[in-house]
mmCIF file of the C-alpha atoms, coordinates in Angstrom:
data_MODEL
# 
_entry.id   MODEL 
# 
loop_
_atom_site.group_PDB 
_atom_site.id 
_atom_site.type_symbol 
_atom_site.label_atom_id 
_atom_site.label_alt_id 
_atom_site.label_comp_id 
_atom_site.label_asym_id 
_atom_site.label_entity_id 
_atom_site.label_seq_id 
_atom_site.pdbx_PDB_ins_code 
_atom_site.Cartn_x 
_atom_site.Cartn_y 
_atom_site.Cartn_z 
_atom_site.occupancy 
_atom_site.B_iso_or_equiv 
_atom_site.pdbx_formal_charge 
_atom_site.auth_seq_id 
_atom_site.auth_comp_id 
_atom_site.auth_asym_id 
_atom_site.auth_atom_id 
_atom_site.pdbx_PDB_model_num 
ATOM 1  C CA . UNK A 1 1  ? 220.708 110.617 243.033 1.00 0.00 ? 1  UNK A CA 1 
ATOM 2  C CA . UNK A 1 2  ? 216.972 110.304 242.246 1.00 0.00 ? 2  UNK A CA 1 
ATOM 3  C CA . UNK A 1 3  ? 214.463 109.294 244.144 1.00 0.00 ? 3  UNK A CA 1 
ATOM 4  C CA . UNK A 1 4  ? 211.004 107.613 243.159 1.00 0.00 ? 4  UNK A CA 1 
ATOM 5  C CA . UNK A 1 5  ? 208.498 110.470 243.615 1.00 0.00 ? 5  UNK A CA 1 
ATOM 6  C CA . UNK A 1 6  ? 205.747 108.628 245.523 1.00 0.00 ? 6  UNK A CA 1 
ATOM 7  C CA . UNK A 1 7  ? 208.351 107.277 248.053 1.00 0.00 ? 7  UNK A CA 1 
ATOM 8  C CA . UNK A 1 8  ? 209.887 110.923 248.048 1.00 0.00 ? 8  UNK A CA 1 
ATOM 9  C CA . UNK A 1 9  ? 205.805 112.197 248.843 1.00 0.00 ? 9  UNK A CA 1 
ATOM 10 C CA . UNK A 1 10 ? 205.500 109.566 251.666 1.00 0.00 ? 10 UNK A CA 1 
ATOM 11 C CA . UNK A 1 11 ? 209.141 109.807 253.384 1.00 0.00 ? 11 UNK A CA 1 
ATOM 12 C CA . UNK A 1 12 ? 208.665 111.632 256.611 1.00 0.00 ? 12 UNK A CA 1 
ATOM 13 C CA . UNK A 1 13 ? 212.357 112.016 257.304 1.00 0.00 ? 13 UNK A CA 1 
ATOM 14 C CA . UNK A 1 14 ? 214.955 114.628 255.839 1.00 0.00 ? 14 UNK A CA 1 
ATOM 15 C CA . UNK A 1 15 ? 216.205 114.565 252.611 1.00 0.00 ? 15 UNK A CA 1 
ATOM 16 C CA . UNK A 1 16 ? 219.777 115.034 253.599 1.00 0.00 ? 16 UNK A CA 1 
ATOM 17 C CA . UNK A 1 17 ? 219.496 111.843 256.146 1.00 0.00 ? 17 UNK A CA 1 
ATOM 18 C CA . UNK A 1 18 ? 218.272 109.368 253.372 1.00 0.00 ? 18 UNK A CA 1 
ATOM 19 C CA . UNK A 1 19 ? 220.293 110.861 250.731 1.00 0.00 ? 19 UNK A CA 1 
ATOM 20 C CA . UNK A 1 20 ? 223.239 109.964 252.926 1.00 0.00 ? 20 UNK A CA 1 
ATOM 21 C CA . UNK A 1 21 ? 222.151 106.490 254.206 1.00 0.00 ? 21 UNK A CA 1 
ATOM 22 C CA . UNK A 1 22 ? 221.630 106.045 250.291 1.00 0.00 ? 22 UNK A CA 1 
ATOM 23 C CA . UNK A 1 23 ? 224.949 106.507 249.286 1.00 0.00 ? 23 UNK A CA 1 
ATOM 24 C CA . UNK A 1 24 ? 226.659 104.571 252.399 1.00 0.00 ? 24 UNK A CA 1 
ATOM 25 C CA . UNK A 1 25 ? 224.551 101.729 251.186 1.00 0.00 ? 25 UNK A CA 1 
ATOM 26 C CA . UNK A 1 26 ? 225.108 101.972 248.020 1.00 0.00 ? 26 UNK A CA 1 
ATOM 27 C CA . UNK A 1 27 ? 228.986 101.729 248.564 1.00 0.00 ? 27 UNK A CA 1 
ATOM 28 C CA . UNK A 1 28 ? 228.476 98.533  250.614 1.00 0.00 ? 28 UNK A CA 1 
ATOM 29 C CA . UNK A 1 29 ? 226.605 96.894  247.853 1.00 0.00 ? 29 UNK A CA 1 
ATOM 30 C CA . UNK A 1 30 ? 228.939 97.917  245.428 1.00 0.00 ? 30 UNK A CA 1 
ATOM 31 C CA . UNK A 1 31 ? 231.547 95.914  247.762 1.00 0.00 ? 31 UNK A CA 1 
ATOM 32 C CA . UNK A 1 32 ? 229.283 93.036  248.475 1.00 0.00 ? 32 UNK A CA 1 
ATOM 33 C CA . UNK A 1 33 ? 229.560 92.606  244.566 1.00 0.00 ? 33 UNK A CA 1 
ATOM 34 C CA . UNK A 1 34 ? 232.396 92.740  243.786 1.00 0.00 ? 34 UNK A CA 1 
ATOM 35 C CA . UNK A 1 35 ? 233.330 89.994  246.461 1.00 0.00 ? 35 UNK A CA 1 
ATOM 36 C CA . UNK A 1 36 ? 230.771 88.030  244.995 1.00 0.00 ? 36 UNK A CA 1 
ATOM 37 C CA . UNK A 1 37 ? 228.539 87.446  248.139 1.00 0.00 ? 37 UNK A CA 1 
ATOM 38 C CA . UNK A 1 38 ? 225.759 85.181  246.377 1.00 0.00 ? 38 UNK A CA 1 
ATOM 39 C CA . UNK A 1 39 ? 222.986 87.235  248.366 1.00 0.00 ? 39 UNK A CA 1 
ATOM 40 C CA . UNK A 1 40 ? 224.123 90.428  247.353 1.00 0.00 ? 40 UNK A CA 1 
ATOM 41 C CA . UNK A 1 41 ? 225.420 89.481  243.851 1.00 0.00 ? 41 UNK A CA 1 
ATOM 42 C CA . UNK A 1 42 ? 222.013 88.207  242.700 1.00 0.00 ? 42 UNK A CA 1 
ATOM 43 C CA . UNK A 1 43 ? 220.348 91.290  244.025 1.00 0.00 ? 43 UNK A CA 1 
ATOM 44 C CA . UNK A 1 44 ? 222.366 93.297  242.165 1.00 0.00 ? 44 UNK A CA 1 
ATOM 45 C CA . UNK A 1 45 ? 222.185 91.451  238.858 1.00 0.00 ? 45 UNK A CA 1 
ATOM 46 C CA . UNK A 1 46 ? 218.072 91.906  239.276 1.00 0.00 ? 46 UNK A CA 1 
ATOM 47 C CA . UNK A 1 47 ? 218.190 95.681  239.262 1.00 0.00 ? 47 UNK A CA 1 
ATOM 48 C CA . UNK A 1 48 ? 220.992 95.732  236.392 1.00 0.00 ? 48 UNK A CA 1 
ATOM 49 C CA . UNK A 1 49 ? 223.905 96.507  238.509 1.00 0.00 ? 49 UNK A CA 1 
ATOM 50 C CA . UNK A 1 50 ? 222.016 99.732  239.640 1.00 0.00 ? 50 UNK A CA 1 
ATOM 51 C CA . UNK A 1 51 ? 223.104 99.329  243.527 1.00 0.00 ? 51 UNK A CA 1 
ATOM 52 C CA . UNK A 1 52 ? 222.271 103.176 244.085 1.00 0.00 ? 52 UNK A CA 1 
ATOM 53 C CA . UNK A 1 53 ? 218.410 102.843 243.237 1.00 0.00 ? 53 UNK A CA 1 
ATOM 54 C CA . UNK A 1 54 ? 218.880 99.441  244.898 1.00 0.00 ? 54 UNK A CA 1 
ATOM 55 C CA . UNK A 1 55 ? 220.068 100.925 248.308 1.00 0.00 ? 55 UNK A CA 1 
ATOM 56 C CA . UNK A 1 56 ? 217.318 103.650 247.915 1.00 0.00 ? 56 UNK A CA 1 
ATOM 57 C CA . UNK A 1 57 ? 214.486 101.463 247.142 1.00 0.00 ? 57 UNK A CA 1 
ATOM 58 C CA . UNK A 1 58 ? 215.600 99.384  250.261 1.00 0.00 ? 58 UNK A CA 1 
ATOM 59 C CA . UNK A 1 59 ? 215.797 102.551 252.722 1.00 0.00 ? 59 UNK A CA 1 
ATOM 60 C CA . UNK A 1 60 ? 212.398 103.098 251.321 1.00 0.00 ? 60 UNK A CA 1 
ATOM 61 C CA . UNK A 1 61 ? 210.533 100.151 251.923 1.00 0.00 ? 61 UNK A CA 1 
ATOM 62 C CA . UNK A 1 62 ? 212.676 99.615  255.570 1.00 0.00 ? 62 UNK A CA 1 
ATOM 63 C CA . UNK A 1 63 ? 213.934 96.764  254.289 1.00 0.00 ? 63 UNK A CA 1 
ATOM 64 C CA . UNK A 1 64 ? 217.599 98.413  255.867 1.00 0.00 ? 64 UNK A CA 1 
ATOM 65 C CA . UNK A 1 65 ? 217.070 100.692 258.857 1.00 0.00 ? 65 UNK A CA 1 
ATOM 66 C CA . UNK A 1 66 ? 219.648 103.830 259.387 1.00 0.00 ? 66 UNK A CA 1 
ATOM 67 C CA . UNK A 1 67 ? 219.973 105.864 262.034 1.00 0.00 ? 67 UNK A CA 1 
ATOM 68 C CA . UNK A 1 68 ? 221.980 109.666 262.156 1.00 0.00 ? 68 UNK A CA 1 
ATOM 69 C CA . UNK A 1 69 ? 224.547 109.735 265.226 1.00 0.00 ? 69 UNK A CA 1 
ATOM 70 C CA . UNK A 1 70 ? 226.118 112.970 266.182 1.00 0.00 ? 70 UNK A CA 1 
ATOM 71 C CA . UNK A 1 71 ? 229.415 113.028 266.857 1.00 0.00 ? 71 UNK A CA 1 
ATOM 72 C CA . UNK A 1 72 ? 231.642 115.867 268.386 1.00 0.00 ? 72 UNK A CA 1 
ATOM 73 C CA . UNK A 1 73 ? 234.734 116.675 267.471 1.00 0.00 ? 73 UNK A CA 1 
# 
């Protein structure tokens, strides 16, 4: 997964976190699409069906907030 350098330089959280949240976003884009949810859908077609630099660019600017919970097992 790659990252835009200057939001990589200004992130102050861990890697690992955001790489994560990334990924889980990603996948519900990818779902969003494929139902064809019109807010999604045209989102997607704007960053040519890229939904993982889509979800990233999103956690970047906070447009989507995510939060780590710990759970024990």
């Amino acid at each position: 997964m790659i990252f835009p350098l200057e939001d990589m330089a200004k992130f102050k959280g861990g890697m690992y976190g955001i790489t994560v949240a990334a990924s889980r976003r990603a996948y519900q884009l990818a779902k969003l699409a494929m139902i064809k949810d019109p807010n999604v859908s045209e989102l997607v077609e704007e960053n040519n069906g890229k939904v993982v630099s889509l979800a990233a660019r999103q956690l970047f600017s906070d447009e989507v907030h995510y939060s780590i919970e710990n759970s024990e097992r």
